[in-house]
Structures are given as C-alpha cells and as structure tokens.
N, C-alpha and C positions, 0 to 999 in steps of 0.2 A: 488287293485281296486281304481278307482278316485273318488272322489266324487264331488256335484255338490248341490249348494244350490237353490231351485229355492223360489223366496221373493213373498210376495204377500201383495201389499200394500190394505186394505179393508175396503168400503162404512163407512160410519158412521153408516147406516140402517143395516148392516151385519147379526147382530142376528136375527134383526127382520127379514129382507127377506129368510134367507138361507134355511129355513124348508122347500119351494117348490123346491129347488135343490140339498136338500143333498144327498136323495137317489141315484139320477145318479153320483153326485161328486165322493161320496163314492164307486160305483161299479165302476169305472174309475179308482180311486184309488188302489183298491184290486184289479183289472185288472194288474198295475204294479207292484204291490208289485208282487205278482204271478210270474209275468216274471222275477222280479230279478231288474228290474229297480230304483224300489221305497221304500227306506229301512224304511224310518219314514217322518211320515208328521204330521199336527197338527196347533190350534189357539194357539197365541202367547198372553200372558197376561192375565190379570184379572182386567178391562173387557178387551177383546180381542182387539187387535188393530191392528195385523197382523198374517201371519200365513208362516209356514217355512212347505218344504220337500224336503228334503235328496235323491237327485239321486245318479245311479252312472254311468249315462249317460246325457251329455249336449242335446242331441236330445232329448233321450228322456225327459227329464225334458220340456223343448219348446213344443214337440208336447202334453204332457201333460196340458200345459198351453194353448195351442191352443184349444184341445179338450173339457176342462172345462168347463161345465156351468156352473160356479161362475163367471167365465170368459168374458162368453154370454153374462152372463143377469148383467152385470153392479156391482156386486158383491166384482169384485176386481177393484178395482181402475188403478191399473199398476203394473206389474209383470216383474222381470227380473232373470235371471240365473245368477250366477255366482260360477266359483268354488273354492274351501275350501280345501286348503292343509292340510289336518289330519296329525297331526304328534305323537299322544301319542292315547293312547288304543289298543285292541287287532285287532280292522277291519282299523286302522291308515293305509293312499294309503301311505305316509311317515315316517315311524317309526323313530324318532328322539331321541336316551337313552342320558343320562349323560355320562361322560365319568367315 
C-alpha cells in the first residue's frame, strides 16, 4: 500500500476559527477513513502550527483537500500532497530489514 502525506500549512487564527468548521471537517474525514483512503490525520505541535494526514491515495488526498472546509474558509493557508516511502513498521508500502 502507498502512502501519501497531505501537509497543511494553517492561519495564525486557526484555533480560534476552526470550531465553526470542525464538525463537517471531521465527517469528511471519517468519510475517508471509512473508505480506506485516510489512515491518520491530526494538528501538528503544541501550540498547533500545522497539521498532517496519511493517504493512501494521491487523489484522494487532493480531493480531500479540495473538499475541506478548512480549506474554504481561509483556514489552511496552503496545502500540498506529497508522497512518503515507508520503509520500516508492519503497514511499511517499502519494507526495508538490515541485512
């Protein structure tokens, strides 16, 4: 399985605005999880300064990003896909051992 990081760079205001958009964020999100698409997502730091989710599809990660009302409404700053050769753990798309 591939996987696929999509980045989300996010507002300075982030905390404060997200409360009127998390609920649909969220059912968007567990929309993909559900399908298989979206294995883990999540805010980055303390305090937050961005926020990472783990595809294992490059579209879908994009159209997720496209559909996002974090997205919409000014929320995330800029967002990009890129993907992430896993080579070590048990769901690794690369299993990489020592010799």
């Amino acid at each position: 399985m591939a996987h696929f990081l999509l980045r989300y760079d996010l507002a300075p205001d982030y905390i404060e605005r997200r409360g009127a958009f998390r609920e649909q964020h969220l059912a968007l999100a567990w929309v993909a999880a559900g399908r298989g698409a979206l294995l883990l997502g999540g805010a980055v730091g303390d305090p937050v300064e961005s926020a990472l989710l783990l595809f294992t599809d490059a579209d879908a990660a994009r159209a997720f990003a496209e559909a996002d009302p974090y997205v919409a409404n000014g929320l995330v700053t800029r967002w990009h896909v890129q993907p992430w050769n896993t080579v070590v753990g048990a769901d690794a798309a690369n299993p990489v051992r020592p010799a």
